[in-house]
C-alpha positions as CSV (number, residue, x, y, z in Angstrom):
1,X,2.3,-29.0,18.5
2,X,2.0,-25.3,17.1
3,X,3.5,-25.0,14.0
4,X,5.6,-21.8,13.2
5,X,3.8,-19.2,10.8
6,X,5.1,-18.1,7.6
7,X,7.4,-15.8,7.4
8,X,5.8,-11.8,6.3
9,X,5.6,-11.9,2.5
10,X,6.4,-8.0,3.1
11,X,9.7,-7.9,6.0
12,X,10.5,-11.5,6.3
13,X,10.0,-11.7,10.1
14,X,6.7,-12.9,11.6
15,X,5.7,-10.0,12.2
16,X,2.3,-9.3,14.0
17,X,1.7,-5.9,11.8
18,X,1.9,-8.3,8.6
19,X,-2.6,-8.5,8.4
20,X,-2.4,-4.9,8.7
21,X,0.3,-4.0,6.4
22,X,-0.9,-6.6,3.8
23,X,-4.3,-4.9,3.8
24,X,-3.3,-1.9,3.2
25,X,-0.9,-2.7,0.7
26,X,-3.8,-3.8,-1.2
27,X,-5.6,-1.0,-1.0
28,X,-2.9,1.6,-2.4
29,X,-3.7,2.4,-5.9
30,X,-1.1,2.6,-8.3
31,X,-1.5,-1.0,-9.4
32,X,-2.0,0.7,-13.1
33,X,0.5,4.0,-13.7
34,X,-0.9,7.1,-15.1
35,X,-0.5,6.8,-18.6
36,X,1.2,10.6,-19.0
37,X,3.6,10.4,-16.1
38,X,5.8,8.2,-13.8
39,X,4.0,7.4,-11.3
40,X,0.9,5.5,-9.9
41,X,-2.1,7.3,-8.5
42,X,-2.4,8.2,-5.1
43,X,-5.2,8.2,-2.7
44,X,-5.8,9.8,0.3
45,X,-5.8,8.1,3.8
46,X,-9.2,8.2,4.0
47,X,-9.8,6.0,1.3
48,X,-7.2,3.5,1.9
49,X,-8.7,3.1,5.6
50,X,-12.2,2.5,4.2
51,X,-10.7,-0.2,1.4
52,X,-8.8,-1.3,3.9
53,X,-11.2,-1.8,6.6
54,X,-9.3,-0.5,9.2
55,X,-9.7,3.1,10.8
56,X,-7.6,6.2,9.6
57,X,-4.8,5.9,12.4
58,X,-4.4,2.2,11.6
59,X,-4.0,2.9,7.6
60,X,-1.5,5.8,8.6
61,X,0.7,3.6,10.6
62,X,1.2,1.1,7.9
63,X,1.4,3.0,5.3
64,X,4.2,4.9,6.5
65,X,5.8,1.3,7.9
66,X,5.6,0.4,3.9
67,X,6.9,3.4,2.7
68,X,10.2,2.9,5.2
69,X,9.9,-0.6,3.6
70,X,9.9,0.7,-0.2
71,X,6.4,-0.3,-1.0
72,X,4.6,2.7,-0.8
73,X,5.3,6.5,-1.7
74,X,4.0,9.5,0.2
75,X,2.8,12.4,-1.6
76,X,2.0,16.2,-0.5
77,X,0.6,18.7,-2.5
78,X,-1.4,16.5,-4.4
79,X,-4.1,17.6,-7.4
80,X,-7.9,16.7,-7.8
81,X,-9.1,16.2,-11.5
82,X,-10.3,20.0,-11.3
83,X,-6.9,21.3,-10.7
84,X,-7.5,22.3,-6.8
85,X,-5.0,21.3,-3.9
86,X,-6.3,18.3,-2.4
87,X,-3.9,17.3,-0.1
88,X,-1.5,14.3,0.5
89,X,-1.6,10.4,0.1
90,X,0.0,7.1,-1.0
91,X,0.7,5.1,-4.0
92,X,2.3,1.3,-4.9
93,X,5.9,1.6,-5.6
94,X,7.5,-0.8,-8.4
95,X,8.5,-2.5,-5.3
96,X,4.9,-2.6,-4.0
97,X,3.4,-3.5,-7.6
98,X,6.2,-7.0,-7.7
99,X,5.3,-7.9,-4.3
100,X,1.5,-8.0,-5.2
101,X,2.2,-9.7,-8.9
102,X,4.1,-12.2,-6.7
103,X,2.2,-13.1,-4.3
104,X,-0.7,-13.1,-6.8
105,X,1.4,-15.4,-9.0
106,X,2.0,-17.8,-6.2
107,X,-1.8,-18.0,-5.4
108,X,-2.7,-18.9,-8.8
109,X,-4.0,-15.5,-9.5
């Protein structure tokens, strides 16, 4: 007898994008705020995919599914440390940030 999986840590249901989205979550930066304003850093899509481990497309669809969820802020017109337009990404919201203390919490973490 197959026993029901857990519900998604990150919409409830049992979703099948859940390894996806749960990967990526952890890959967003913004774990640690900027210390001069309010907001986490942000990273391009690039970078998540290759933390990640999943391809570009794959790190765009979830990240935009956890930024309708709450967990994840998009970004345009975004800075590099010399001061040139380096284009868009994604950071951890608060919301993102508790769901990751959480569930690191509840695995002893």
């Amino acid at each position: 007898m197959k026993t029901k999986p857990a519900p998604c840590p990150i919409c409830g249901n049992d979703d099948p994008c859940y390894p996806l989205e749960w990967a990526v979550l952890h890959a967003l930066p913004g774990q640690h705020r900027h210390p001069d304003f309010d907001y986490g850093f942000f990273h391009s899509l690039r970078v998540i995919a290759d933390d990640a481990g999943v391809d570009k497309e794959a790190a765009r669809f979830a990240c935009r599914r956890l930024r309708d969820k709450g967990l994840a802020l998009y970004q345009s017109g975004l800075f590099n440390e010399d001061g040139e337009v380096a284009g868009s990404g994604y950071a951890l919201t608060d919301k993102g940030r508790a769901l990751i203390a959480q569930e690191d919490k509840n695995d002893g973490i």
